[in-house]
LUMBA-226725 format. One record per residue: residue number from 1; residue in one letter; x negated, y, z of N, C-alpha, C, O in turn. Coordinates in Angstrom, 3 decimals, decimal comma. Example, Ala and Ser with C-alpha at 12.3 -4.5 7.8 and 13.67 -1.06 7.14 Angstrom:
REM LUMBA-226725
+-----+------+----------+----------+----------+----------+----------+----------+----------+----------+----------+----------+----------+----------+
:  nr : rest :      nc1 :      nc2 :      nc3 :     cac1 :     cac2 :     cac3 :      cc1 :      cc2 :      cc3 :      oc1 :      oc2 :      oc3 :
+-----+------+----------+----------+----------+----------+----------+----------+----------+----------+----------+----------+----------+----------+
:   1 :    a :  -13,190 :   -5,690 :    7,800 :  -12,300 :   -4,500 :    7,800 :  -13,200 :   -3,300 :    7,800 :  -14,236 :   -3,319 :    8,465 :
:   2 :    s :  -12,850 :   -2,250 :    7,080 :  -13,670 :   -1,060 :    7,140 :  -12,900 :    0,030 :    7,870 :  -13,409 :    1,138 :    8,039 :
+-----+------+----------+----------+----------+----------+----------+----------+----------+----------+----------+----------+----------+----------+
REM end
This chain:
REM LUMBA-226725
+-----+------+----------+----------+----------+----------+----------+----------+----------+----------+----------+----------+----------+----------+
:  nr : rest :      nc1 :      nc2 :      nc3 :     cac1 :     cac2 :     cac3 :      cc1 :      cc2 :      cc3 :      oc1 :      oc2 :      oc3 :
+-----+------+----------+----------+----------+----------+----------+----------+----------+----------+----------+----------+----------+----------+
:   1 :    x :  -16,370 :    5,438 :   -2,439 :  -15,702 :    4,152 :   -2,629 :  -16,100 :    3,573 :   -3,974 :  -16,201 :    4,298 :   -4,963 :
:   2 :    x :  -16,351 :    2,126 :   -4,014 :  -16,612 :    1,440 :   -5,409 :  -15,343 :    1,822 :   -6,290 :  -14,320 :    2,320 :   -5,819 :
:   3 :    x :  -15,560 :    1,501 :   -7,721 :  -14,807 :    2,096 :   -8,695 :  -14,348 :    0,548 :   -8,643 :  -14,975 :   -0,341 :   -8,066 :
:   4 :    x :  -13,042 :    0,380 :   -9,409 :  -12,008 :   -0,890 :   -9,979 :  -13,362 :   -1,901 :  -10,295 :  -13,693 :   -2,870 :   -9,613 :
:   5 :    x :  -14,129 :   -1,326 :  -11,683 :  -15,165 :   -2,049 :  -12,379 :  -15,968 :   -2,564 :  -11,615 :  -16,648 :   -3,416 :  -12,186 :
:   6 :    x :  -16,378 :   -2,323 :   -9,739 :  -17,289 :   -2,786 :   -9,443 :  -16,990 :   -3,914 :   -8,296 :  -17,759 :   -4,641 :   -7,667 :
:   7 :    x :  -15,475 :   -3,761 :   -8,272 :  -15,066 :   -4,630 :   -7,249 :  -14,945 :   -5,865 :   -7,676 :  -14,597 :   -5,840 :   -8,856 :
:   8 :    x :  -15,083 :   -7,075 :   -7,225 :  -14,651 :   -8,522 :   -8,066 :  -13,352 :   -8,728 :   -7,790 :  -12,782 :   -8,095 :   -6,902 :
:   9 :    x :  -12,714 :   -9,701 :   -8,578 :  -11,650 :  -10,356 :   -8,815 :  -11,336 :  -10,389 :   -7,158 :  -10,672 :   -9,453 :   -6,715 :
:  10 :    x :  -11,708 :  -11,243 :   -6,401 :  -11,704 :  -11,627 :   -4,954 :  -11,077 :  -10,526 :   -3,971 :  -10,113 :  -10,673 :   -3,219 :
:  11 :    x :  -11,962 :   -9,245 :   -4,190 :  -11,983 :   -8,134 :   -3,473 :  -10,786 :   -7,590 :   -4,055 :   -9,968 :   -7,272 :   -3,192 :
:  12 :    x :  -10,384 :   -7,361 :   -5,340 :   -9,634 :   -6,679 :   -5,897 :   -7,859 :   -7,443 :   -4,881 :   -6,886 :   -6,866 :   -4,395 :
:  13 :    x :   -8,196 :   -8,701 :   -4,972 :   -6,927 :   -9,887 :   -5,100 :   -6,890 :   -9,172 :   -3,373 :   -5,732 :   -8,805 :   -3,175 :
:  14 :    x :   -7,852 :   -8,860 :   -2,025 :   -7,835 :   -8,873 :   -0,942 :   -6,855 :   -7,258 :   -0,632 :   -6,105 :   -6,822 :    0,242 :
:  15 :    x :   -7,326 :   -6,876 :   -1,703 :   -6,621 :   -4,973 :   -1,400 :   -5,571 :   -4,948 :   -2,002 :   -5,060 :   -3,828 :   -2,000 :
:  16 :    x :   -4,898 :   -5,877 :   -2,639 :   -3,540 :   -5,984 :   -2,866 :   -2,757 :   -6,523 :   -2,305 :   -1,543 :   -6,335 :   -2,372 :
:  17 :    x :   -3,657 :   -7,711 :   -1,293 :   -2,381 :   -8,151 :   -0,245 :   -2,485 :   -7,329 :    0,756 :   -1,406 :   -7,057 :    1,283 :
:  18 :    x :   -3,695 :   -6,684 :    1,342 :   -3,449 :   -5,583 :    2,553 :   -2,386 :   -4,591 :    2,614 :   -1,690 :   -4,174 :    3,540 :
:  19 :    x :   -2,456 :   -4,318 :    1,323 :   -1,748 :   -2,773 :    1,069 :   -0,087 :   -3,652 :    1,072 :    0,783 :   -3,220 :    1,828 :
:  20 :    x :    0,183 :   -4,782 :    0,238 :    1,825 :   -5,252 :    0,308 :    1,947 :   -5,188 :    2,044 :    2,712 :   -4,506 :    2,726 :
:  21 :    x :    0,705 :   -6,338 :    2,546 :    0,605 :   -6,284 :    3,891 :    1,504 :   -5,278 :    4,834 :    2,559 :   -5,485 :    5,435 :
:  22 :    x :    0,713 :   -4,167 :    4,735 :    1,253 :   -2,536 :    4,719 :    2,737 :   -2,048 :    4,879 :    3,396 :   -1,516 :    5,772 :
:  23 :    x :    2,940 :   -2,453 :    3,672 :    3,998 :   -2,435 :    3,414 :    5,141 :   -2,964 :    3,736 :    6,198 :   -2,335 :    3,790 :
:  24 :    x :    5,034 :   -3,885 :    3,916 :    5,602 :   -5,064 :    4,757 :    6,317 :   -4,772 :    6,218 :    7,462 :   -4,925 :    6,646 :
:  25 :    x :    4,769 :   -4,154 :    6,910 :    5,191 :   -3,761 :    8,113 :    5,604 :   -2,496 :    8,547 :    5,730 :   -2,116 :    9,711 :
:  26 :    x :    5,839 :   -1,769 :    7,328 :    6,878 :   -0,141 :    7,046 :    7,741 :   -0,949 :    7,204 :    8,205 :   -1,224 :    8,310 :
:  27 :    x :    8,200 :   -1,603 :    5,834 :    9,766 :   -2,101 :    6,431 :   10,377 :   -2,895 :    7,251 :   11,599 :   -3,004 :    7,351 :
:  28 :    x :    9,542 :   -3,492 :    7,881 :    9,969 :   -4,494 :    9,061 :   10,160 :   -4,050 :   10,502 :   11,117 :   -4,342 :   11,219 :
:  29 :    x :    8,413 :   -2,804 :   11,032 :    8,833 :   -2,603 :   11,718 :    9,125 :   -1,016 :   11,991 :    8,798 :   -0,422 :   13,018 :
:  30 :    x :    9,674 :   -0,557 :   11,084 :   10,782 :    0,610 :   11,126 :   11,829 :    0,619 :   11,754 :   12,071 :   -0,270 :   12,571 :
:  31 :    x :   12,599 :    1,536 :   11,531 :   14,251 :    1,620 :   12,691 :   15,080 :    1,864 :   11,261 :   16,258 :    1,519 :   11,361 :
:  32 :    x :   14,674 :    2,432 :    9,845 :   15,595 :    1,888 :    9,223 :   16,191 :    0,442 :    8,329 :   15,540 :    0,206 :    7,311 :
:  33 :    x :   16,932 :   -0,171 :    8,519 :   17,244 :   -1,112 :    7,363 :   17,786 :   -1,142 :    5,945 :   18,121 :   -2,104 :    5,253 :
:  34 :    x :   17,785 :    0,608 :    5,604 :   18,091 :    0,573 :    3,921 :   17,646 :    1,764 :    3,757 :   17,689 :    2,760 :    4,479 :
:  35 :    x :   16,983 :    1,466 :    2,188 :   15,609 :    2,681 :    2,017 :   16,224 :    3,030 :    0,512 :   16,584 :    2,133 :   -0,251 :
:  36 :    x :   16,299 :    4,420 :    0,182 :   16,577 :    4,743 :   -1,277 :   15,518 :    4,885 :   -1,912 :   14,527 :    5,349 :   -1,348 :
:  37 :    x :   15,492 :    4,440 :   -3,492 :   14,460 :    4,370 :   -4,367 :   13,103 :    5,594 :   -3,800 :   11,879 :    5,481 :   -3,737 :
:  38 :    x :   14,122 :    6,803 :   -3,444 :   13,012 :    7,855 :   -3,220 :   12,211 :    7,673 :   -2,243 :   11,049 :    8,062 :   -2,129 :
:  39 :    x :   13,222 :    6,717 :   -1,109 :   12,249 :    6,999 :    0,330 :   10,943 :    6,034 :   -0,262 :    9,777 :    6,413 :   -0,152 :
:  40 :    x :   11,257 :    4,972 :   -0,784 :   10,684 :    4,091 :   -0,946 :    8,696 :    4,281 :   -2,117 :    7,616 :    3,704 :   -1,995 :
:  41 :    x :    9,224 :    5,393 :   -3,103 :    8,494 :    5,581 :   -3,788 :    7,477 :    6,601 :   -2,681 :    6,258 :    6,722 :   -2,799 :
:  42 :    x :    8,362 :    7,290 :   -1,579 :    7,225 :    8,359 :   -0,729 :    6,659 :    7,670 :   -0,026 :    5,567 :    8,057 :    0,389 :
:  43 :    x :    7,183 :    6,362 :    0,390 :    5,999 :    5,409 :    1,146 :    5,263 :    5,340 :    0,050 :    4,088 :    5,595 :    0,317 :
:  44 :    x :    5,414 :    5,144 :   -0,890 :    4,109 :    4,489 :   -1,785 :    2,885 :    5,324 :   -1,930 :    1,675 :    5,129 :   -1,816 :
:  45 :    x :    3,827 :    6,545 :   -2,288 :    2,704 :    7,377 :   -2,424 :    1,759 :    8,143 :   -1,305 :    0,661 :    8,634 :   -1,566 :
:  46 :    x :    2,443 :    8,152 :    0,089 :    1,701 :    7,929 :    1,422 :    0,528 :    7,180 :    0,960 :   -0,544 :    7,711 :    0,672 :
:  47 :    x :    0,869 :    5,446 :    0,876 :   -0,219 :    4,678 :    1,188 :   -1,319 :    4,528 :    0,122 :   -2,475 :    4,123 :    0,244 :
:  48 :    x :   -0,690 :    4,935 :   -0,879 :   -1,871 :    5,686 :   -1,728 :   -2,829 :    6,644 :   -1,836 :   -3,934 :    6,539 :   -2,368 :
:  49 :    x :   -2,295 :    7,670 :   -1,249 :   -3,072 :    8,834 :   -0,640 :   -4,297 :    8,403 :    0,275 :   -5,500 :    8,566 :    0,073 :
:  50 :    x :   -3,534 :    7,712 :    1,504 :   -4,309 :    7,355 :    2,336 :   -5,265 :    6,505 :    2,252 :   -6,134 :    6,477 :    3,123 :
:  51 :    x :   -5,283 :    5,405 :    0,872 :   -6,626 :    5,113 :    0,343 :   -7,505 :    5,496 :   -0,145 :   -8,644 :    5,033 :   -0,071 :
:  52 :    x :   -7,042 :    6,673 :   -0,903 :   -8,125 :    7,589 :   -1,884 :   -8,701 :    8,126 :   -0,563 :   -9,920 :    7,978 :   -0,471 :
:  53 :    x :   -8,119 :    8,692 :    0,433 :   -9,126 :    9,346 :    1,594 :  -10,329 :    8,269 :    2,265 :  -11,384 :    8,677 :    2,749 :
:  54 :    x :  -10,124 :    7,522 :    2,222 :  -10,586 :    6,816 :    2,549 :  -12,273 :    6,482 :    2,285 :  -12,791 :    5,485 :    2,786 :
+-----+------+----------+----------+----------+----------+----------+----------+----------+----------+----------+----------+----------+----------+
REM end
């Protein structure tokens, strides 16, 4: 995967709305409607993971 330094502004601005994107549709289309700080930080770090594999 390209490093931060090699991505442009553009690309950078596109993988930050995917990933909110993402995110978005954890909490929308889930079955729960209230998430504690923790659940919330283990999604994060899920969808983080799952980019570095990437």
């Amino acid at each position: 995967m390209e490093g931060m330094q090699d991505m442009t502004e553009k690309e950078m601005q596109s993988v930050k709305m995917s990933t909110l994107y993402e995110l978005r549709l954890i909490f929308t289309q889930g079955e729960k409607k209230e998430y504690t700080t923790e659940e919330i930080v283990e999604l994060l770090d899920k969808i983080a993971t799952a980019k570095d594999q990437k």
